[in-house]
Every structure is written in C-alpha cells, then in structure tokens.
BAMARMI-174503 format. One record per residue: residue in one letter; x, y, z of N, C-alpha, C in turn. Coordinates in Angstrom, 2 decimals. Last residue first. Example, Ala and Ser with C-alpha at 12.3 -4.5 7.8 and 13.67 -1.06 7.14 Angstrom:
+---------+---------+---------+---------+---------+---------+---------+---------+---------+---------+
| residuo |      nx |      ny |      nz |     cax |     cay |     caz |      cx |      cy |      cz |
+---------+---------+---------+---------+---------+---------+---------+---------+---------+---------+
|       S |   12.85 |   -2.25 |    7.08 |   13.67 |   -1.06 |    7.14 |   12.90 |    0.03 |    7.87 |
|       A |   13.19 |   -5.69 |    7.80 |   12.30 |   -4.50 |    7.80 |   13.20 |   -3.30 |    7.80 |
+---------+---------+---------+---------+---------+---------+---------+---------+---------+---------+
This chain:
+---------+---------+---------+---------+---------+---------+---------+---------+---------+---------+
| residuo |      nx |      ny |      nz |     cax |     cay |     caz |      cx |      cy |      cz |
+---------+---------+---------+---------+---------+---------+---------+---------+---------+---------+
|       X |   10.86 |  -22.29 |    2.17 |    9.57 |  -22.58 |    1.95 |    8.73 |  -24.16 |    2.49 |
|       X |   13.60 |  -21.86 |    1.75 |   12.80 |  -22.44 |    2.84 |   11.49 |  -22.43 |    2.71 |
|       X |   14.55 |  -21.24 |   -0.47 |   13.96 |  -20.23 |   -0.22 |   13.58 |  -20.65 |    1.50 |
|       X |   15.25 |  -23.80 |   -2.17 |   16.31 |  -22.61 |   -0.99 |   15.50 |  -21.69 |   -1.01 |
|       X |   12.54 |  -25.01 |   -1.69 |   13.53 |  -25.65 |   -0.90 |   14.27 |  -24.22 |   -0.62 |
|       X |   11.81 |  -23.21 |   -4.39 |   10.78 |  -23.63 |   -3.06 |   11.87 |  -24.03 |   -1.58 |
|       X |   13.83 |  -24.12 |   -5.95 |   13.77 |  -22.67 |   -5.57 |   13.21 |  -22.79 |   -4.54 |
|       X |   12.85 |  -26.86 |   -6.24 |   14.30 |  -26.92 |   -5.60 |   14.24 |  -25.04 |   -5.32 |
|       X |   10.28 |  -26.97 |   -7.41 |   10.04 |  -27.17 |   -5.94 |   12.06 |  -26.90 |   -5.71 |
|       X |   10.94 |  -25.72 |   -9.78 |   10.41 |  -24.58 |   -9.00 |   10.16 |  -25.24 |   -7.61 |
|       X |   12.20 |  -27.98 |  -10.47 |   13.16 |  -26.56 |  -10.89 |   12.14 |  -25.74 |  -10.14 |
|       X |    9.94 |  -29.83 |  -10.69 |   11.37 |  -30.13 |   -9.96 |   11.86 |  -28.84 |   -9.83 |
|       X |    8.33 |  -28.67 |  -12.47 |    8.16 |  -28.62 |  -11.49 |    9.61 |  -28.98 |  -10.87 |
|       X |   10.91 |  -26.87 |  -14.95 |   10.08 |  -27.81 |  -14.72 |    9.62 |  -27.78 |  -13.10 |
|       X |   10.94 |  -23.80 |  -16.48 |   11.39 |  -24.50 |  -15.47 |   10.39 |  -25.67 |  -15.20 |
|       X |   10.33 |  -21.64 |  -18.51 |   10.93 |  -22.97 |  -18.41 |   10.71 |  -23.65 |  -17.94 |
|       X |    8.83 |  -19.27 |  -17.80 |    7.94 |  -20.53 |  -17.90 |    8.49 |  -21.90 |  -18.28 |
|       X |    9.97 |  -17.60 |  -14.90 |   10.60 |  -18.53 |  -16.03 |    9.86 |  -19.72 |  -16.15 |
|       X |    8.03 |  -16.20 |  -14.05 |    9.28 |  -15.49 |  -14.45 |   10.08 |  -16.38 |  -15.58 |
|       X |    5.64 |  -17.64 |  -13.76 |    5.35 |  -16.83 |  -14.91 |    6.87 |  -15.96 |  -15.05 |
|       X |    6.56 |  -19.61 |  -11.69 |    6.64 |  -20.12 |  -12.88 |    6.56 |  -19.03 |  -14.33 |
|       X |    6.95 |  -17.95 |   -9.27 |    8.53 |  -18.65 |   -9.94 |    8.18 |  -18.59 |  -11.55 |
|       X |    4.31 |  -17.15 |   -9.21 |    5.34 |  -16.08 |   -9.35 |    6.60 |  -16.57 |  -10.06 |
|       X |    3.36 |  -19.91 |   -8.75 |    2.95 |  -18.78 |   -9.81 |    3.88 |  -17.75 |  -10.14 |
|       X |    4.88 |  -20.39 |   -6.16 |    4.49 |  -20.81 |   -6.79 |    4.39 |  -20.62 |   -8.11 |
|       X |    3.72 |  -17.94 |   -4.46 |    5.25 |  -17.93 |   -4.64 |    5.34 |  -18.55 |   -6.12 |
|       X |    0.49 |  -18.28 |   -4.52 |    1.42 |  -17.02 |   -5.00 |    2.88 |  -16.92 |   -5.35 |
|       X |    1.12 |  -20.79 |   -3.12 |    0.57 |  -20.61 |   -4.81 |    1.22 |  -19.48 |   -5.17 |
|       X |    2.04 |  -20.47 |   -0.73 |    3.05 |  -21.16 |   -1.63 |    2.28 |  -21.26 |   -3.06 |
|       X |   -0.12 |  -19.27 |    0.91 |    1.51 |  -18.71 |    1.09 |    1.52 |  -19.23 |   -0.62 |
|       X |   -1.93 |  -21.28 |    1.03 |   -2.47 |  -19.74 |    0.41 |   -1.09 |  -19.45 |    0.45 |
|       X |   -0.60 |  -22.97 |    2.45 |   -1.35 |  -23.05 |    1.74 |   -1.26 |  -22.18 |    0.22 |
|       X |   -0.49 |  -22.39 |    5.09 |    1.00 |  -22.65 |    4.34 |    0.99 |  -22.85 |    2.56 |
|       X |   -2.82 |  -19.74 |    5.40 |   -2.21 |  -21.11 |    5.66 |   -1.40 |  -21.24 |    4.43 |
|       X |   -2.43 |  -16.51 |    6.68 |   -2.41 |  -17.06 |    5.78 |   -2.19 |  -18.60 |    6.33 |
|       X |   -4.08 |  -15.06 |    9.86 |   -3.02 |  -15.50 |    9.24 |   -2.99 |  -16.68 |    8.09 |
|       X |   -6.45 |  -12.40 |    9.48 |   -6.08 |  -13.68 |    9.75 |   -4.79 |  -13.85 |    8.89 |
|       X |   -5.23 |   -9.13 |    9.94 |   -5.78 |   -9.59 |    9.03 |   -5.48 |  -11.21 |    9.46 |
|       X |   -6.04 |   -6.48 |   12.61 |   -5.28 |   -7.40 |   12.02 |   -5.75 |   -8.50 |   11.07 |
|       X |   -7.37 |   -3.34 |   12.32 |   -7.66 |   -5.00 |   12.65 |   -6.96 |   -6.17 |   12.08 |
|       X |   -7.40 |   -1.35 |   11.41 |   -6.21 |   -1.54 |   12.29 |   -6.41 |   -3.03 |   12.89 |
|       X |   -9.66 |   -1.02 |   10.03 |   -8.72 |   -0.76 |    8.66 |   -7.43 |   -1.29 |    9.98 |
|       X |  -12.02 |   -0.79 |   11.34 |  -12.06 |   -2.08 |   10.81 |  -10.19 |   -1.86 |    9.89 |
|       X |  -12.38 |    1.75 |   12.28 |  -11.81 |    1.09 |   13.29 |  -11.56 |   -0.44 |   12.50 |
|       X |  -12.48 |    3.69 |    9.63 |  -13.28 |    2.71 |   10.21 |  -12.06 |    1.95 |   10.99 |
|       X |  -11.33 |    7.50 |   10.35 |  -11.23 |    5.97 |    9.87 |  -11.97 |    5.05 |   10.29 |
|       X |  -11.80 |    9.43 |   12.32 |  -12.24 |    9.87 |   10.43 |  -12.18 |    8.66 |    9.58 |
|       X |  -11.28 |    8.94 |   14.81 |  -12.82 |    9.27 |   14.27 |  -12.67 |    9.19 |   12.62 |
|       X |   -8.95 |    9.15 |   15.96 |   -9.67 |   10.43 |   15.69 |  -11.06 |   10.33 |   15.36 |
|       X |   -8.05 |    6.61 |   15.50 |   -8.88 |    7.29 |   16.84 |   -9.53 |    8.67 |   17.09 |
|       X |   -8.09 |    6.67 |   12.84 |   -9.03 |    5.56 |   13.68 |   -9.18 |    6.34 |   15.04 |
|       X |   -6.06 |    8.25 |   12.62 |   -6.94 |    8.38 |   11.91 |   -8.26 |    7.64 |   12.58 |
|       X |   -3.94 |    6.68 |   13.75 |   -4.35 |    8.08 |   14.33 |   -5.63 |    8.46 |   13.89 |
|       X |   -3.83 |    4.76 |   12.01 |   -4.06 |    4.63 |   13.47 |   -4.68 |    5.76 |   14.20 |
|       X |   -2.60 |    5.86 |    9.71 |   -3.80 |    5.03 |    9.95 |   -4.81 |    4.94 |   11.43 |
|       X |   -0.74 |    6.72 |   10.61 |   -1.79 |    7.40 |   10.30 |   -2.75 |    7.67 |   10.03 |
|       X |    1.28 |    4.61 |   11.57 |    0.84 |    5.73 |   12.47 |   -0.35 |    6.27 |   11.98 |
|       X |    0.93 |    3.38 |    8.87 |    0.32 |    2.49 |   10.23 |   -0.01 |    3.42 |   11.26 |
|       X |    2.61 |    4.59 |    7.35 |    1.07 |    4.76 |    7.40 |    0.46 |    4.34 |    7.81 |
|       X |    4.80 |    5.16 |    8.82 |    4.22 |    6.44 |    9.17 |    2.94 |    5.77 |    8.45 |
|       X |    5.65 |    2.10 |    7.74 |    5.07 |    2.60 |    9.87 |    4.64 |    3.57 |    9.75 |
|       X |    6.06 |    1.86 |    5.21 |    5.10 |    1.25 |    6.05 |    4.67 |    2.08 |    7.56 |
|       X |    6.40 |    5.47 |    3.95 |    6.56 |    4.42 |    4.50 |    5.87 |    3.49 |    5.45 |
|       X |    5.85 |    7.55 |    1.92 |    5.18 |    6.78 |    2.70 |    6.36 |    5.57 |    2.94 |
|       X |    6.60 |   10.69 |    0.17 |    7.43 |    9.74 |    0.51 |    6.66 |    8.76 |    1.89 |
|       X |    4.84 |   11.53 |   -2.29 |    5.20 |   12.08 |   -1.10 |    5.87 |   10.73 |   -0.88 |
|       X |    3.92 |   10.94 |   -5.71 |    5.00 |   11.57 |   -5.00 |    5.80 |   12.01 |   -3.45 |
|       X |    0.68 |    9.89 |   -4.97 |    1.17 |   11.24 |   -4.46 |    2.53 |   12.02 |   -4.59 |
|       X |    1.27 |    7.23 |   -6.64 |    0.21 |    8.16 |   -6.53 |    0.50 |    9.71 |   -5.79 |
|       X |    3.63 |    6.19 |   -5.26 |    3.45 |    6.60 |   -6.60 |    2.27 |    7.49 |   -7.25 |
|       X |    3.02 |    6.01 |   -2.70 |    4.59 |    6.56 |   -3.52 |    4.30 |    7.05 |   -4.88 |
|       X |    1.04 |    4.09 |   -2.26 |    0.74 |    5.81 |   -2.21 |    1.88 |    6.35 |   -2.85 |
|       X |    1.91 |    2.17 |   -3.61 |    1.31 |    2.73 |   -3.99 |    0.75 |    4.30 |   -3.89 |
|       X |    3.75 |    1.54 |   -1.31 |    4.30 |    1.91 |   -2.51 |    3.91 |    2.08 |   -3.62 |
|       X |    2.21 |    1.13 |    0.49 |    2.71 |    2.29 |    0.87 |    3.45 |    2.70 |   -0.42 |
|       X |    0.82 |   -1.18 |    0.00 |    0.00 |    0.00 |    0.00 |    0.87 |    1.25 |    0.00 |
+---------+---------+---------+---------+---------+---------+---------+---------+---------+---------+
C-alpha cells in the first residue's frame, strides 16, 4: 500500500508512518476502526501458490522439480 501511495502522491510513505496514520486516523474518528484489525493469518497453503505462480510466470521454463528446488532454498 505504501508503494502505492509513492506513486500516486510523490510524497514519501513508509510502512510505519502509514500504520501511524492510519491509526491516528481511527482514533480520531475519520477511519473505520475495521482498517487496524489485524488480518487472519495465511495457511502454508495460500503462502506457496502465490510464490508458486510467481517462480513459474518469471521462467515458464522450469520444470516442477526446478520450482520445488527454488521452493527448498527459499525455505519454503
């Protein structure tokens, strides 16, 4: 998100000042208290498609073997 606002505003965001401002924002009133609510944690699941997908559309070479050994040094 923050390196979307980067690009949309030119101003310089970083994760924590938009967690502060977020935050601040929430207690002020002007934010839904729903935006500082932590998001459930992914299963090991949902993690390793995205990685997954990501290996394969960089290099549609690679055979499965070649994207579970990246999987491995990555620790995954």
């Amino acid at each position: 998100m923050a390196r979307s606002l980067n690009c949309e505003t030119g101003q310089k965001w970083s994760v924590d000042r938009l967690r502060r401002s977020v935050k601040r924002l929430v207690r002020e009133g002007f934010a839904d208290p729903g935006l500082i609510v932590p998001s459930p944690r992914r299963t090991p699941q949902e993690r390793l498609m995205p990685l997954i997908a990501g290996i394969a559309n960089t290099n549609p070479d690679l055979t499965f073997l070649d994207i579970a050994r990246q999987l491995v040094a990555m620790h995954e």
